[in-house]
C-alpha positions as CSV (number, residue, x, y, z in Angstrom):
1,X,33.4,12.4,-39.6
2,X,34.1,16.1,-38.6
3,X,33.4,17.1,-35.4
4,X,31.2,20.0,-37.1
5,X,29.4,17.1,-38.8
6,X,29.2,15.1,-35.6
7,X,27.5,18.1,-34.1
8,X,25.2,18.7,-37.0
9,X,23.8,15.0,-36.5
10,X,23.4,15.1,-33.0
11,X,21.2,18.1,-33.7
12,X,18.8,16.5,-36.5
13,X,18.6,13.4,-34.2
14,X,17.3,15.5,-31.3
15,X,15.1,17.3,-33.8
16,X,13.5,14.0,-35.1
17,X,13.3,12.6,-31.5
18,X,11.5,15.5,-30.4
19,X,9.0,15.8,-32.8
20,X,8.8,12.0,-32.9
21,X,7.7,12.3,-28.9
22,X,5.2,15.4,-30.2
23,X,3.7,13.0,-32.0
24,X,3.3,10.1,-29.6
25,X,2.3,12.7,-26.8
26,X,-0.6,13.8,-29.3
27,X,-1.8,10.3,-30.4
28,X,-2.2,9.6,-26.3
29,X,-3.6,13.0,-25.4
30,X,-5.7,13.1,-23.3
31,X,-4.7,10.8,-21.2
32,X,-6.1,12.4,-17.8
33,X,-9.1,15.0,-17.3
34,X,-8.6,17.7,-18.8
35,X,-9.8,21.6,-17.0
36,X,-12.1,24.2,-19.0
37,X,-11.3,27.5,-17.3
38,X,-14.4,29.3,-17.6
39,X,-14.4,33.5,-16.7
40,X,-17.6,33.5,-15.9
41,X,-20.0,32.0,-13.5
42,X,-22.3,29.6,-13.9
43,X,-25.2,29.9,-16.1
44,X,-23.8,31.8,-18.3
45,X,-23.1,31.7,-21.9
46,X,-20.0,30.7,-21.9
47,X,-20.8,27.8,-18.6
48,X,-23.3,26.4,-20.9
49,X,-21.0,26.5,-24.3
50,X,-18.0,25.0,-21.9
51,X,-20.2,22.3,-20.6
52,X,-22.0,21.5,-23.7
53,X,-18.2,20.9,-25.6
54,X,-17.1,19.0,-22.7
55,X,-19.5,16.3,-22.9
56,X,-18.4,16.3,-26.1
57,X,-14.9,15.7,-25.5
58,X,-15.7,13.3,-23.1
59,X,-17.6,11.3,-25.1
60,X,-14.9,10.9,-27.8
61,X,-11.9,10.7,-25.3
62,X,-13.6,9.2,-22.2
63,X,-11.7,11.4,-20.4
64,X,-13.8,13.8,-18.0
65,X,-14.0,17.7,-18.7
66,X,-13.6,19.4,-15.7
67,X,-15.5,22.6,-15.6
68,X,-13.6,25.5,-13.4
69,X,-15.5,28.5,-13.0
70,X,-13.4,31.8,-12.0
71,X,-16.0,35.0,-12.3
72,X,-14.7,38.4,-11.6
73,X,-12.0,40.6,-13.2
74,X,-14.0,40.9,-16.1
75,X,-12.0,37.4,-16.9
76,X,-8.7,38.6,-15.2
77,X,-8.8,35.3,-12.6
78,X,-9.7,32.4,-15.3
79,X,-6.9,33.9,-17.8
80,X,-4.4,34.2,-15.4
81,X,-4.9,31.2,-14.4
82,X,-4.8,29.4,-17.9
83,X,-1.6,32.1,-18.8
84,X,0.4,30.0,-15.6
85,X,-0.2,26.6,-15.8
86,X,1.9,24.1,-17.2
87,X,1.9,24.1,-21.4
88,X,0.6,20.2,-21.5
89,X,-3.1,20.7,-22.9
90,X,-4.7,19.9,-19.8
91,X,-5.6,23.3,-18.9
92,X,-7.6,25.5,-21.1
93,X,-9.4,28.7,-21.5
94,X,-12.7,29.0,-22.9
95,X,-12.1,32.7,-23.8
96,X,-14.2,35.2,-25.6
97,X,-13.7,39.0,-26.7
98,X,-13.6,39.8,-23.2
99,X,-10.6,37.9,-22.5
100,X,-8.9,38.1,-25.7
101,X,-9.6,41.2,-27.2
102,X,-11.7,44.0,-25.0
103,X,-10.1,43.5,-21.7
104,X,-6.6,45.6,-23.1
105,X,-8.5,48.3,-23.9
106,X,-11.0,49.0,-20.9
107,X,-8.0,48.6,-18.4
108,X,-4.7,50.5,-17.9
109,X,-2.8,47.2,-16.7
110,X,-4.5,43.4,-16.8
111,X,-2.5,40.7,-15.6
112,X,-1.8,38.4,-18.7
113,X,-1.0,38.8,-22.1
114,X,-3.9,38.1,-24.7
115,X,-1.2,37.3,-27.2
116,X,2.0,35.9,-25.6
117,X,0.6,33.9,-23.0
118,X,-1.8,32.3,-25.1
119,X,-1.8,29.2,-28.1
120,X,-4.8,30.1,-29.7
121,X,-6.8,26.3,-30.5
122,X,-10.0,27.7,-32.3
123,X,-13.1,29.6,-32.2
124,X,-16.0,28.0,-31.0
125,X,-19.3,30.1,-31.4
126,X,-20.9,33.5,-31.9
127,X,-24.0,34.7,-31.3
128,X,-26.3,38.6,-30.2
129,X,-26.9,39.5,-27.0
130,X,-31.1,40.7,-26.0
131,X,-31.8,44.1,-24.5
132,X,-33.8,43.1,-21.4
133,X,-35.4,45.7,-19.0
134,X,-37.4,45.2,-15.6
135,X,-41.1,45.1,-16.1
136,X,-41.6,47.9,-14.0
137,X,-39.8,50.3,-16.9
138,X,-42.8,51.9,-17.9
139,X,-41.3,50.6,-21.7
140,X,-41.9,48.3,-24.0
141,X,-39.7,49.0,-27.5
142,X,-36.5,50.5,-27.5
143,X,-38.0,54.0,-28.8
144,X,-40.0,54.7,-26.0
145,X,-37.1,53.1,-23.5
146,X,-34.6,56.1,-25.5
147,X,-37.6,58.3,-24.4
148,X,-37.8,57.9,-21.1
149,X,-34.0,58.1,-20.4
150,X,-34.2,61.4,-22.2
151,X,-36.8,62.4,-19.8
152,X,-34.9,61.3,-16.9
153,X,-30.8,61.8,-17.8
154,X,-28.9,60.0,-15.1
155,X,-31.6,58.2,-13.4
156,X,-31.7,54.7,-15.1
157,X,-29.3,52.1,-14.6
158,X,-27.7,49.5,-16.8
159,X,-26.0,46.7,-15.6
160,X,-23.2,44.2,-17.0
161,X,-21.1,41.5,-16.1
162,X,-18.8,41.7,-19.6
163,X,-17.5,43.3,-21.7
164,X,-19.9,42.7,-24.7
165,X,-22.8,43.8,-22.0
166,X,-21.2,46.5,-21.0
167,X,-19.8,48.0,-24.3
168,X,-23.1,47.2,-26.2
169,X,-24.9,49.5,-23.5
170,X,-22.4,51.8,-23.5
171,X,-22.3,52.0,-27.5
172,X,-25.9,52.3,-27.7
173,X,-26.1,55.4,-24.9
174,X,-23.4,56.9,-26.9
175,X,-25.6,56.3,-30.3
176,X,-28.7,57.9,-29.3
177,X,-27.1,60.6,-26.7
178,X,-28.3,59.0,-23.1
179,X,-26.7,59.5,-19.6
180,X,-27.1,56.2,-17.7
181,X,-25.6,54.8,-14.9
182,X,-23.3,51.7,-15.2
183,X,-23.6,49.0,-12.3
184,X,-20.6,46.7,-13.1
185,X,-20.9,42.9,-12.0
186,X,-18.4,39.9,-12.0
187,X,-20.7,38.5,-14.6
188,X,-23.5,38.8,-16.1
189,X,-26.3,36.1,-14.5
190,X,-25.7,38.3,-11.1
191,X,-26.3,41.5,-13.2
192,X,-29.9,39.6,-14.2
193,X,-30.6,38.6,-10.8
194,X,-30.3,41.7,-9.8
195,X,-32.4,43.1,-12.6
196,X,-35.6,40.5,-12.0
197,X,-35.3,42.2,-8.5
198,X,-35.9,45.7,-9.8
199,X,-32.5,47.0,-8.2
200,X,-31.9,47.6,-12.1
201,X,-33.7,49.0,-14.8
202,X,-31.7,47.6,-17.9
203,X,-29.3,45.3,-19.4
204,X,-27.7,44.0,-23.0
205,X,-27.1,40.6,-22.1
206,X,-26.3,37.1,-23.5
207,X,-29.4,35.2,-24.5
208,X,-28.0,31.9,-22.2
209,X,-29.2,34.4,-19.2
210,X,-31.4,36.8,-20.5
211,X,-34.6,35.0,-23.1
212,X,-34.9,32.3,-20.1
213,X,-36.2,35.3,-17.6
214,X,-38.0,36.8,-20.7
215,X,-39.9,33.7,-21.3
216,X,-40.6,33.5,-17.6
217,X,-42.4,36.9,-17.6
218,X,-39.9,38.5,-15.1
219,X,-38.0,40.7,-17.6
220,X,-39.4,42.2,-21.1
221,X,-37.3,41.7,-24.2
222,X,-36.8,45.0,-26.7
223,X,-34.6,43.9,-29.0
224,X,-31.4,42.2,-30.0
225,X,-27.9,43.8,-30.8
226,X,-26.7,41.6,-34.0
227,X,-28.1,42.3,-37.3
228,X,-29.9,39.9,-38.1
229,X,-32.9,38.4,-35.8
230,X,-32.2,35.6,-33.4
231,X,-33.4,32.3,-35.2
232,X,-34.9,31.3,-31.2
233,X,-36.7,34.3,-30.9
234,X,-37.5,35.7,-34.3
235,X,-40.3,38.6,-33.1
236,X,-37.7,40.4,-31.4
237,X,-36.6,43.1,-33.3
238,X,-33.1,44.3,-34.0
239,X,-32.3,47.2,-31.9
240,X,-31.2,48.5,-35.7
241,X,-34.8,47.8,-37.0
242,X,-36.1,49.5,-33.6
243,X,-34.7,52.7,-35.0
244,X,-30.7,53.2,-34.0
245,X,-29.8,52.6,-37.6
246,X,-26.5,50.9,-37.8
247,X,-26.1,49.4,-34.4
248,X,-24.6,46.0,-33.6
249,X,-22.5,44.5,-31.2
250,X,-22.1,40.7,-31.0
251,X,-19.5,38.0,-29.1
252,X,-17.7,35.3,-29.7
253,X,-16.1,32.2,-27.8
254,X,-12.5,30.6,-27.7
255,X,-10.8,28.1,-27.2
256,X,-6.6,28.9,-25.3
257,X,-4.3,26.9,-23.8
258,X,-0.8,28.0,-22.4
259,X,1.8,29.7,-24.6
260,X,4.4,26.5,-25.4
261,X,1.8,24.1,-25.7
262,X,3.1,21.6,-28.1
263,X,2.0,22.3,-31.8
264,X,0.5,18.7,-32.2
265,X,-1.5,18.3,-28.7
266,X,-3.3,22.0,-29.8
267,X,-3.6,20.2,-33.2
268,X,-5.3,17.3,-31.4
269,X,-7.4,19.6,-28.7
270,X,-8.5,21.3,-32.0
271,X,-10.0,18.4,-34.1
272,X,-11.8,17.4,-30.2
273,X,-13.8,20.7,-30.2
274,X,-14.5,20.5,-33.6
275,X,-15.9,17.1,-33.1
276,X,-17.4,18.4,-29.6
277,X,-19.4,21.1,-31.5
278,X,-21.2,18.9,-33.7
279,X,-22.4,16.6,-30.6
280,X,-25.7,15.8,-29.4
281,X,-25.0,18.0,-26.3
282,X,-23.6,20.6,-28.0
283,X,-26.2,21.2,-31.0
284,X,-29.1,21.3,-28.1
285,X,-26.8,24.4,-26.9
286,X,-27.1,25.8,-30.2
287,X,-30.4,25.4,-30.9
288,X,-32.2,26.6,-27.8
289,X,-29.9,29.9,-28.2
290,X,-29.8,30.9,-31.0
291,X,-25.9,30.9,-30.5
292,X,-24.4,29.4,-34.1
293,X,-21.1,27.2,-33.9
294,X,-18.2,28.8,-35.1
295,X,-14.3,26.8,-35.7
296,X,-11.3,28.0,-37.7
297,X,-7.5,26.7,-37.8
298,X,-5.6,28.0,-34.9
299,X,-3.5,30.7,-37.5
300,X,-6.8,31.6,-38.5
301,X,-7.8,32.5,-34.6
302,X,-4.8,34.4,-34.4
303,X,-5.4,36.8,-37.2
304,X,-8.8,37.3,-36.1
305,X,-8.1,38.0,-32.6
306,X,-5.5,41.0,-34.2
307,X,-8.6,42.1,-36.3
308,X,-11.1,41.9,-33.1
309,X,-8.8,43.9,-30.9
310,X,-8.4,46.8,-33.7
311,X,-12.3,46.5,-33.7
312,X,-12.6,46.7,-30.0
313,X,-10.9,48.9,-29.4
314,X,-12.2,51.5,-31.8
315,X,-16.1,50.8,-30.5
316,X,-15.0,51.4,-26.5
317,X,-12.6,54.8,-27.9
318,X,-16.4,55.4,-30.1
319,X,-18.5,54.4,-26.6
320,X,-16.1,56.9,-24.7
321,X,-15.3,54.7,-22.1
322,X,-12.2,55.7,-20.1
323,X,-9.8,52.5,-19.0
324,X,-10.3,52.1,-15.4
């Protein structure tokens, strides 16, 4: 044998041994807890979703599901965080357009890479947000809430603790022709505290934190920003139907763990949240929500996350919001 051929063996065998340990690494995966880095606080949409899968999870791999919630940044801390750790599938991101596809475009410099530091796993869910005022706004449909800003330019406030809050109100100012003052949070159930309290007047907000307060009587619901009407709360109209003809902003969830993570323990991680989504747990999520359950291949993810930041990025250019 050739010492060229000698080489060319040693190089399959490492080849086959490698993928040979993939494979064994993914059939015992997960063999510890695994971490759900969450970039937003708890009670929000994305806590729930996070907590809801990991049940899930644990109930298939009877392995616990730590839940790690790092608000603020606008999901800076939690990504980072996922972006650094080791690539073993223990650690990952339950991102969403903020993270993945918004974030790039509302800031000059953020502190990961939405593409490169990331193996993309699968979607999760998608779902409207609910435009929610104080009950003291003298309002209660989205026409007569346009009127009074237009009465008042610069006086109401809107608050948000996302980037889908945030761009939706800013997108639906810009739509209509309002002045209103943003009041940015590190995520969004602070922005609705702070709303019940009056020191407020509106928000576009996920319906995890906003119908809860609604069906509590301490904030009034105008409408909703997808399309179509929220299957939980079907007398709400579209803020389309409510008169801004052609409006709609909606979110979506993710599922990221480092960049290098091997190909079969995302494979694996995969087929557990799509198993996770059809849980008891989970479905309660979905159904109380209005929130739908959303999965695709991890190439699939990948293209769409392209698509989503083109998109993004054209509705905050639209919104005129300047990178901070």
């Amino acid at each position: 044998m050739t010492e060229r051929s000698r080489f060319r063996l040693c190089c399959m065998t490492a080849v086959v041994l490698a993928a040979g340990c993939a494979g064994a690494w993914a059939q015992d995966y997960p063999a510890k807890p695994v971490t759900f880095f969450v970039p937003f606080a708890a009670g929000s949409a994305t806590d729930a979703l996070a907590r809801s899968l990991g049940q899930g999870v644990t109930a298939e791999t009877r392995q616990n599901v730590v839940i790690d919630n790092r608000p603020g940044a606008n999901g800076f801390l939690a990504a980072q965080a996922v972006a650094r750790a080791a690539p073993d599938g223990y650690t990952v991101l339950i991102g969403t357009n903020t993270t993945h596809a918004a974030n790039e475009y509302l800031f000059k410099k953020i502190p990961y890479d939405p593409v490169k530091d990331f193996a993309p796993v699968t979607t999760l869910a998608r779902g409207g947000q609910v435009m929610v005022v104080n009950p003291r706004v003298p309002v209660k449909t989205v026409k007569e809430f346009i009127a009074l800003a237009k009465r008042q330019p610069g006086k109401l406030t809107f608050g948000s603790g996302s980037s889908s809050s945030r761009v939706a109100s800013e997108l639906f100012q810009q739509m209509v022709g309002l002045d209103l003052v943003h009041v940015p949070y590190k995520s969004n159930p602070m922005a609705v505290t702070d709303l019940v309290g009056g020191q407020i007047d509106m928000m576009i907000t996920d319906v995890v934190t906003g119908l809860p307060q609604v069906r509590a009587g301490k904030l009034r619901a105008l409408g909703v920003s997808s399309r179509t009407r929220l299957p939980n709360a079907p007398e709400l109209p579209t803020i389309d139907e409510a008169g801004v003809k052609g409006y709609e902003l909606t979110f979506w969830f993710a599922a990221y763990t480092p960049a290098r993570t091997p190909a079969p323990v995302v494979a694996r991680l995969r087929e557990l949240f799509i198993n996770a989504t059809r849980s008891a747990p989970a479905q309660t999520f979905f159904k109380t929500t209005g929130i739908e359950p959303w999965t695709m291949t991890s190439a699939e993810l990948a293209k769409f996350q392209a698509s989503e930041s083109a998109k993004w990025a054209k509705v905050i250019k639209a919104a005129g919001i300047q990178p901070e």
